[in-house]
N, C-alpha and C positions, 0 to 999 in steps of 0.2 A: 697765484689764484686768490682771487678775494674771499675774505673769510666771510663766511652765514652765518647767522644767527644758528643754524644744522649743525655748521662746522665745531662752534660752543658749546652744545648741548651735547654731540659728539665725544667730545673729548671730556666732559664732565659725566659720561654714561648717563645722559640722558635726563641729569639733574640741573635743575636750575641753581646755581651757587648763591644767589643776590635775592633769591625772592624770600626769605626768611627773614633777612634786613628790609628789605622793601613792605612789606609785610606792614611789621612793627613800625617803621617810619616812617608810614603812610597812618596807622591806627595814633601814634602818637602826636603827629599835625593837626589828626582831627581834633582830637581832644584839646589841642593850643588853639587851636580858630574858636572852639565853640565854650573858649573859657572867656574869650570878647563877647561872642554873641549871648551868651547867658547873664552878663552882669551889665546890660544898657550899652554897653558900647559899639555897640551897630553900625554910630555914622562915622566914628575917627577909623575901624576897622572895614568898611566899607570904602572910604574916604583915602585909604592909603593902598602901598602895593599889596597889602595883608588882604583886599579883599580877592586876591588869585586862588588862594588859597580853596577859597570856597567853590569855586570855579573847578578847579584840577585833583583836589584829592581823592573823593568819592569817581570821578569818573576812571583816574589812574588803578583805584581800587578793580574796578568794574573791566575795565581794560585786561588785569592782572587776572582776571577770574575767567574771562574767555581765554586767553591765553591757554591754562591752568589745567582746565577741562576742557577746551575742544580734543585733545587726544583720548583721552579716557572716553570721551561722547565717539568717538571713531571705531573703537572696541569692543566699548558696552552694549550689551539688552537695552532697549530705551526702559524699562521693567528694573533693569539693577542701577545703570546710570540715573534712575533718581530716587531709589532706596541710597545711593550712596551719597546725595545731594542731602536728602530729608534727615540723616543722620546725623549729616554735619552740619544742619543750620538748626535743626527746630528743635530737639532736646535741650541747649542753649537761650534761643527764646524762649521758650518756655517758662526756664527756670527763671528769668530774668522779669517775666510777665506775674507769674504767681508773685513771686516775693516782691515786687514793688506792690500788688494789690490785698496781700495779704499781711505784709510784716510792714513795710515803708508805709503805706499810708498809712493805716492804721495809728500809727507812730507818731506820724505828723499832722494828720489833720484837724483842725478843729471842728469838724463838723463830731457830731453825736457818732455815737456807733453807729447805733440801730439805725441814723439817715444815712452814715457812710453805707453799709453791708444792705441797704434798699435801695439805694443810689442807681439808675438807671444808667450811668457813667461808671460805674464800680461795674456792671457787668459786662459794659461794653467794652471794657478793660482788654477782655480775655480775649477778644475778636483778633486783637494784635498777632494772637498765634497762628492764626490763618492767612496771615498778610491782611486784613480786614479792621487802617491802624484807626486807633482813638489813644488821645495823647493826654484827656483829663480822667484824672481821680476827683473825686470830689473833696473841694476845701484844699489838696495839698498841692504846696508853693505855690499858695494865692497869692502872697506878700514877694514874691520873688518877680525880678524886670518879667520872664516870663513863665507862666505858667506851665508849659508844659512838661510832663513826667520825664519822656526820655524822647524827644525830639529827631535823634537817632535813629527812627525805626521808620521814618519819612523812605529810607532804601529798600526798606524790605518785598512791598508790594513791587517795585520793582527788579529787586532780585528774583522773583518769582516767576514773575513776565520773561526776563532772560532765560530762567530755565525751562520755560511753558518755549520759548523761540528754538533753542537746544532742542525740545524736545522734535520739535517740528522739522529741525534740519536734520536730525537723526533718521525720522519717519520715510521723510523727503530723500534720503539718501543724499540731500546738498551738504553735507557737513563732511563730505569725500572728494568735495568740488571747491577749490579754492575760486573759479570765474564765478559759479551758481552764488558763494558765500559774499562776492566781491557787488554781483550785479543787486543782488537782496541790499547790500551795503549803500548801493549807491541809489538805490529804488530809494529807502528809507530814507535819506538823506534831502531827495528828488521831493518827496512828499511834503518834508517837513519846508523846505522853501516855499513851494505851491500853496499853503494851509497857511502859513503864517501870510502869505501876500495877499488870499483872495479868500480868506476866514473870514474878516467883518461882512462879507458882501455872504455868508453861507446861515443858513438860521442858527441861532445861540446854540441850541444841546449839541447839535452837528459840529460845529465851531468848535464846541464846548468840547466834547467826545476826541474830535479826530487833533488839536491842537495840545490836549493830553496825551496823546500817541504818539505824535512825530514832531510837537516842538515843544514843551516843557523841559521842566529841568532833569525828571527823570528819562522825556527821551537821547538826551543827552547821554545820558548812563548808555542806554540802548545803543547809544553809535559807537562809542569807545568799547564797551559790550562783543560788537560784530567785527569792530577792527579788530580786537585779542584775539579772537576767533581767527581771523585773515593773515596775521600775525604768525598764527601758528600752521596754518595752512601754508604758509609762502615763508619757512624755516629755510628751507634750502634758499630760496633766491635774496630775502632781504638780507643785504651787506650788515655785518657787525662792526660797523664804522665810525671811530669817534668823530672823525670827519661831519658825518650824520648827526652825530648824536649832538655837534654844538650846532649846527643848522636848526636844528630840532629845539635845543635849547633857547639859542637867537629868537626863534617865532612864542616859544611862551614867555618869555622876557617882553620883546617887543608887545604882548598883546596883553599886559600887566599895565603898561603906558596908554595904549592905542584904546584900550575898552576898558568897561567899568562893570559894575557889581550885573547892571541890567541886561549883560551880553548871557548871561547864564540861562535867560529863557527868549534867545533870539536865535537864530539857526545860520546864518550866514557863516559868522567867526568856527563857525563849529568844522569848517569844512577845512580850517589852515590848521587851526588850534588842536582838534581835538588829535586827527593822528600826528602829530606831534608831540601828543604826551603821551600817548600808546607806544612810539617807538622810545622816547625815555624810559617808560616803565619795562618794556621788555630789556633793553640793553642795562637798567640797572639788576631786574632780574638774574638777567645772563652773568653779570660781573662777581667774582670772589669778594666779598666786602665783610671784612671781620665783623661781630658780633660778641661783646660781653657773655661767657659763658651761662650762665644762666638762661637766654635766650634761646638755648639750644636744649632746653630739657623739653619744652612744648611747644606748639602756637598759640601764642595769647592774643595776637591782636586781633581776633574777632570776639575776645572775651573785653580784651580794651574799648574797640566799638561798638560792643552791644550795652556793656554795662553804667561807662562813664558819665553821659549825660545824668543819671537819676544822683550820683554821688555828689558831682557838681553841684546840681539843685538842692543836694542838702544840704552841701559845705555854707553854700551862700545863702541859705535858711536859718541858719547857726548862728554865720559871723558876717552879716549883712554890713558893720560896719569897717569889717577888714576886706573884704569879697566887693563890695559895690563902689569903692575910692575908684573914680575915672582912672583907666587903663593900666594904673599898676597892681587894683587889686584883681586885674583878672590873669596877672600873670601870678599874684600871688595864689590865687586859686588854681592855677596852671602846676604848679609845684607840689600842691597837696594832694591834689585831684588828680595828677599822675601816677604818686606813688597808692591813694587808695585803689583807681581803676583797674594797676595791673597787680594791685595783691588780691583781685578780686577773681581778676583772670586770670593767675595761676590758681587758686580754690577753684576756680568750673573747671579749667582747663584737667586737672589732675580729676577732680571727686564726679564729672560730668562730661563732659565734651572726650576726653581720653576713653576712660570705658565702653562709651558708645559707640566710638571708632574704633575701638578693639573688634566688637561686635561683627565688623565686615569683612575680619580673618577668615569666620566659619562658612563664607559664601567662596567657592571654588571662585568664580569667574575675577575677586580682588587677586588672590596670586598670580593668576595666568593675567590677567590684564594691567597692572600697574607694579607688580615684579618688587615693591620698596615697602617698607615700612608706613603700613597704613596711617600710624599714630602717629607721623609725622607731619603730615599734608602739605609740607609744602614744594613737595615734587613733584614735577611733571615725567611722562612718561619716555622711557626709551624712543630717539631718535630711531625712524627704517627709513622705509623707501621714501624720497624725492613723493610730494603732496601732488596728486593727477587733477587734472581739471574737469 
């Protein structure tokens, strides 16, 4: 009998053994991609196969997350299932919002106080904690290739849209329907080719509007998004096949060659490419892949992705002549800029992010519904029945 992705999770009770590793080495790619894009080097990093990178990581992220919680969204109150969303993204941002606007700029700008703290950009600052992003401070890393504070937070408004979609398949009852989740999948997909082919001919905000929704780079996010979702829904029937998994492989390889940086807000490639790396990201999930002990006291890589860009932009504020040397100062900033982001992320992870998810012990429906160690996050919920259509 061919082994499922059911079959895996099965025999792991229900735990995913790989996504702790995937996690983290998905949070620490980004940090290396955006140690090129931060120090000028755009076009050799664009220009080479490093610009896949930019392409695959954030949507494997995105992938990983519908995975992740379509079961828990199968279970939950739509009322608890996003208390227990809100807990685990925004106490985090937060923290990460104040202290770059209140301690970091401060710190570095050369703008006066009294213009920084009246700064109409200083209060737009805080909008970021609503999904609502603004990426200037005023004055700080004006001298830096670029400007912005934490570039980073470009996913957030669309993490949010993901879970506002969650919330809708929950309401809908389609998130108990792997055809209902499959047809929405391919609706979306349907749209995004339509929109991209007969947009100039549609007025600009229209254009504008619906080309943000179904072909940008965040809808991108959105497809990989509803595949995790389908992924998880079709546990029992998709094969756990390495077979697969180098097929899979073959097509983002091949499309590293085949396409360029500009495919990321085109729609077409999106339709070989993107479940392709949905089914990578799950079958690494699913895999036992050791992990350096330390890695196993928390999850930092959303502390590694949320925090790293602003530390970056200070490293290379500091030592602009060690940081901005064409392409090996941005792996020398890759080195530094690693070990600050995750000693960052373990500080939130323990004194922030940890306590807060403690927090969701004292709601009956975490026990009965997710059965593991809340504090841990990165397990998905007991395998049951075969997904109904």
């Amino acid at each position: 009998m061919q082994k499922t992705f059911g079959h895996v999770l099965a025999a792991h009770r229900g735990l995913g053994p790989g996504f702790d590793f995937l996690r983290i080495a998905l949070a620490f790619s980004i940090v290396l991609a955006h140690s090129f894009l931060l120090t000028g080097n755009d076009e050799f990093f664009r220009s080479t196969p490093l610009w896949f990178a930019e392409y695959a990581l954030v949507p494997m992220f995105f992938a990983l997350s519908g995975f992740l919680i379509a079961g828990s969204a199968q279970r939950l109150s739509l009322k608890n299932f996003l208390l227990n969303r809100g807990l685990r993204i925004v106490p985090a941002l937060a923290v990460d919002i104040v202290v770059c606007a209140l301690i970091i700029g401060p710190l570095l700008t050369p703008v006066a106080l009294s213009a920084y703290f009246s700064s109409a950009d200083f209060f737009k600052y805080f909008l970021n904690i609503i999904g609502w992003i603004h990426y200037s401070l005023p004055g700080v890393f004006e001298n830096n290739p670029t400007h912005r504070v934490n570039g980073a937070l470009w996913t957030v408004p669309w993490e949010i849209f993901c879970y506002i979609i969650m919330s809708g398949l929950m309401m809908t009852s389609i998130i108990s329907s792997w055809r209902k989740t499959a047809l929405l999948t391919a609706g979306f997909i349907v749209a995004g080719l339509l929109i991209q082919t007969l947009g100039p001919h549609l007025p600009y905000r229209v254009n504008l509007v619906l080309g943000t929704v179904f072909v940008s780079r965040g809808a991108q996010l959105v497809f990989a998004f509803l595949l995790g979702i389908l992924a998880y829904q079709l546990r029992d029937v998709i094969p756990h096949s390495r077979t697969l998994l180098a097929v899979c492989a073959a097509i983002a390889i091949a499309a590293i060659f085949v396409l360029n940086s500009s495919s990321i807000e085109t729609v077409p490639n999106r339709i070989f490419v993107i479940p392709a790396l949905v089914y990578i990201t799950t079958f690494i999930g699913l895999t036992p892949v050791p992990l350096p002990s330390v890695f196993h006291k928390g999850d930092y890589s959303y502390g590694v992705y949320l925090y790293h860009d602003p530390f970056l932009q200070i490293l290379i504020g500091l030592a602009p002549g060690v940081f901005l040397v064409p392409k090996t100062g941005a792996l020398a900033l890759y080195a530094i800029g690693i070990c600050a982001a995750m000693a960052v992320a373990v500080i939130s992870w323990h004194m922030i992010e940890k306590p807060i998810l403690g927090m969701r012990k004292k709601f009956s429906f975490v026990a009965k519904a997710r059965g593991v160690d809340e504090a841990s996050e990165p397990k998905i919920l007991p395998v049951e029945k075969p997904a109904k259509a």
